[in-house]
C-alpha positions in Angstrom: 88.7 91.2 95.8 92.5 90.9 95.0 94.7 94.2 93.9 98.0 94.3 93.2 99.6 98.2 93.4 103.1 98.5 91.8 105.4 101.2 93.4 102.6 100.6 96.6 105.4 101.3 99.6 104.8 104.8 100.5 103.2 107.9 99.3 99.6 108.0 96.8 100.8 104.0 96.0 100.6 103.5 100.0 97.3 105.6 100.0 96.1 103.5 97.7 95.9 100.1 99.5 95.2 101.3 102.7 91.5 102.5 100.2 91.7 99.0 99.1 92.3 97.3 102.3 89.5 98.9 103.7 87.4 97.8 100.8 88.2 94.0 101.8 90.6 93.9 99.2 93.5 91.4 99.6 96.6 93.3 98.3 99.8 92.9 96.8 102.0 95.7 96.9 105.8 96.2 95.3 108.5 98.6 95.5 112.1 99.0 95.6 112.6 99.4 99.1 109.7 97.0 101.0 111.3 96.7 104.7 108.9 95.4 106.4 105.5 96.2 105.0 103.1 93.2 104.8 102.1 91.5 101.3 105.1 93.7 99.9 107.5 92.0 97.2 110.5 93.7 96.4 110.6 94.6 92.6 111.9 96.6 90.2 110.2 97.9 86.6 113.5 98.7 85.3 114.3 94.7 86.0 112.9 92.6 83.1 114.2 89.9 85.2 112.0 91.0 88.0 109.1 91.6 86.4 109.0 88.0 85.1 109.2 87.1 88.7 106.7 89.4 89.9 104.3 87.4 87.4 105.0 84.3 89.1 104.5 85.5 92.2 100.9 87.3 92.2 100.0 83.9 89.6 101.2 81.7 92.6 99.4 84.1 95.9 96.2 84.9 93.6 95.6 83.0 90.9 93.9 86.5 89.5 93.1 89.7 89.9 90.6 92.2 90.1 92.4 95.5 89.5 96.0 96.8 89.0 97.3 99.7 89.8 100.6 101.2 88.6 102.0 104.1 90.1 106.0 104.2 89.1 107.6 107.2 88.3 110.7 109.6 88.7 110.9 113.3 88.5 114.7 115.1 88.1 114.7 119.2 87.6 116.7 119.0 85.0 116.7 121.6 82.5 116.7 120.9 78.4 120.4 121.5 78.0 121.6 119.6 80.7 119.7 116.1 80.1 122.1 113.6 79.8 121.8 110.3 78.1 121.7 108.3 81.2 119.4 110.7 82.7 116.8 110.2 79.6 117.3 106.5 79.8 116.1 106.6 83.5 113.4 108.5 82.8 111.9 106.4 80.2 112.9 103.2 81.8 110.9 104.1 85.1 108.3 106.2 84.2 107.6 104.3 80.2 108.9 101.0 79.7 108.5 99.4 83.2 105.0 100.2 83.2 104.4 99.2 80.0 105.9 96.1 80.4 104.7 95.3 83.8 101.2 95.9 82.5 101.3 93.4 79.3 103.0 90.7 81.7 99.8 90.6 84.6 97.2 91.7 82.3 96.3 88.2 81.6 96.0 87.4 85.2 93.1 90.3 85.8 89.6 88.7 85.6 87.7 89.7 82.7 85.9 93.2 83.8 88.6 94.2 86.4 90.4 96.9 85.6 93.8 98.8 85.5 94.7 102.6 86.7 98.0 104.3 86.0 99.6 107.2 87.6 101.1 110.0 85.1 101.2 113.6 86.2 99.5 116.9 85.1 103.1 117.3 83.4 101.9 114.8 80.6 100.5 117.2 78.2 103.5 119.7 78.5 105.5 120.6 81.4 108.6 123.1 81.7 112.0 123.4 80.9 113.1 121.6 84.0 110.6 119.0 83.6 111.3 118.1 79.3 112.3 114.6 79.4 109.8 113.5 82.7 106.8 115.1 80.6 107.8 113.2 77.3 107.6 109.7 79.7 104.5 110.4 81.5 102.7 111.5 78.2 103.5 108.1 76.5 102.1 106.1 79.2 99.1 108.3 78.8 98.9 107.1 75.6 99.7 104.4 75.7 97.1 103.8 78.3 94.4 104.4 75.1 96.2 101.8 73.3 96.1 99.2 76.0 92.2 100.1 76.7 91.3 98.9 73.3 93.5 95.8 73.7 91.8 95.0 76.7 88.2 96.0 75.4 87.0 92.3 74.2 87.9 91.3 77.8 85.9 94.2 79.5 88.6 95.4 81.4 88.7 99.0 81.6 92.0 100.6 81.8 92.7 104.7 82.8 95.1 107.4 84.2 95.3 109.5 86.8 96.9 112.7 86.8 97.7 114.6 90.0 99.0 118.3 90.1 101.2 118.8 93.5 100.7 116.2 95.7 101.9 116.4 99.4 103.7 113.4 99.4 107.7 112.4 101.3 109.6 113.6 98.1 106.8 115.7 96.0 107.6 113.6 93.8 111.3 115.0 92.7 114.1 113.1 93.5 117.2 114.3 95.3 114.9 117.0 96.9 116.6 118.3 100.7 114.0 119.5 103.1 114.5 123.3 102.1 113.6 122.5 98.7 110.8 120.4 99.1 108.7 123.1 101.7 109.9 125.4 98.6 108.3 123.5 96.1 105.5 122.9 98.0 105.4 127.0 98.6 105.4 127.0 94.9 102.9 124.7 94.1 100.4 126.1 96.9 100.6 129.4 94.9 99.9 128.2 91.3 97.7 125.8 92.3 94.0 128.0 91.7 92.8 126.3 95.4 95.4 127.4 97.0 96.6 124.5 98.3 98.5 120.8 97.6 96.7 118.0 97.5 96.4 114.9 99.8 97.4 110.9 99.0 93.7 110.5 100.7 92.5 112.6 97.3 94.5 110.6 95.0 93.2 107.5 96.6 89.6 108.4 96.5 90.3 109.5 92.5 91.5 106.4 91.9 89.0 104.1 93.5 86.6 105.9 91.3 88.3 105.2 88.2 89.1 101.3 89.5 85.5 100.4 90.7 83.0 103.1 90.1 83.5 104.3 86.6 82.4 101.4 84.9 81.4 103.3 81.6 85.1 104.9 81.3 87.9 103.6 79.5 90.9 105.1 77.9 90.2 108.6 80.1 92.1 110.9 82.3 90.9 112.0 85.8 93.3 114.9 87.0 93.6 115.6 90.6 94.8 119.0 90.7 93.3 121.6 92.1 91.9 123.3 89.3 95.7 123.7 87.1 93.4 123.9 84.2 91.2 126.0 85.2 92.2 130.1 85.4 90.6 131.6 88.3 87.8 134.4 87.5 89.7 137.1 88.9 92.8 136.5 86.9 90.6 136.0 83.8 88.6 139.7 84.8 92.5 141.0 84.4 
């Protein structure tokens, strides 16, 4: 079996091929920053230029692939008012266009009946003030995911998102976080969160292994992995 994970060098990307490597998987894993990590290929979505390369490389290493995962994304807490045009652009470009684009350019080198697993957030179907312009990106690729599943259909390759809720990861996925803020933010999300807890890139991992290998009749869905954000506890609801 051969994988490749974009945005693989740390965090629930990391997580996720260590699940594959102990699967057997061969894996290819990108990132901005690779130091020294094995299989790793510097690359970045924003970077048309790179992602052409990155084509050529898995094409030259695997020939094809089995499953893709794309995890790339960007969080600033940046409220409505104060979103500036660059801001916006970097949103889109990291959490929206690189993925989309990174998808259409290995898609034809996954094996008919592989499949394909995006990262989006539980901020795709609305988010907060601070969070406007993040939510907008992660709930195109969402739906864009649907799109790309009935491209893919005729080849059998299944394509679906995850969503996780707060994640206990080296930046909780904001950037520009200190250490203060991002015990804070966990403090936060441990108290919304209806268990009462964050989760674990071993969660995310196991969610996503479902969606890549054991949910073969799913396509076009959304798994979240979020402690229950959905979900209003009974004795709030007995208030």
């Amino acid at each position: 079996m051969k994988a490749v994970v974009i945005g693989g060098t740390h965090g629930m990307g990391y997580a996720v091929v260590e699940a594959l490597r102990k699967r057997g998987a061969e894996v290819l894993l990108t990132g901005r920053n690779v130091g020294t990590l094995e299989n790793a290929v510097r690359s970045d979505v924003t970077s048309m230029a790179d992602i052409e390369a990155l084509g050529r490389i898995v094409e030259e290493r695997f020939g094809r692939i089995d499953f893709l995962f794309v995890n790339t994304g960007i969080a600033r807490l940046e409220r409505f008012m104060r979103v500036s045009e660059a801001s916006y652009d970097e949103n889109f470009a990291v959490n929206t266009k690189g993925p989309f684009f990174v998808t259409q350019k290995l898609a034809p080198l996954i094996r008919d009946g592989g499949s394909i697993v995006f990262t989006t957030s539980i901020a795709d179907e609305g988010g907060t003030d601070e969070l406007t312009v993040y939510s907008g990106a992660k709930g195109a690729i969402r739906a864009m995911a649907k799109g790309i599943a009935g491209a893919l259909m005729p080849r059998g390759i299944r394509v679906n998102v995850i969503s996780p809720g707060f994640i206990d990861t080296p930046t909780m996925g904001i950037a520009g976080l200190s250490e203060e803020d991002r015990k804070g933010f966990m403090a936060l999300g441990d108290q919304i969160t209806p268990m009462k807890r964050h989760g674990s890139v071993e969660e995310v991992a196991a969610a996503v292994m479902f969606l890549a290998f054991d949910a073969t009749f799913t396509t076009g869905a959304r798994l979240t992995v979020d402690g229950g954000m959905g979900i209003t506890p009974a004795e709030k609801a007995q208030e």
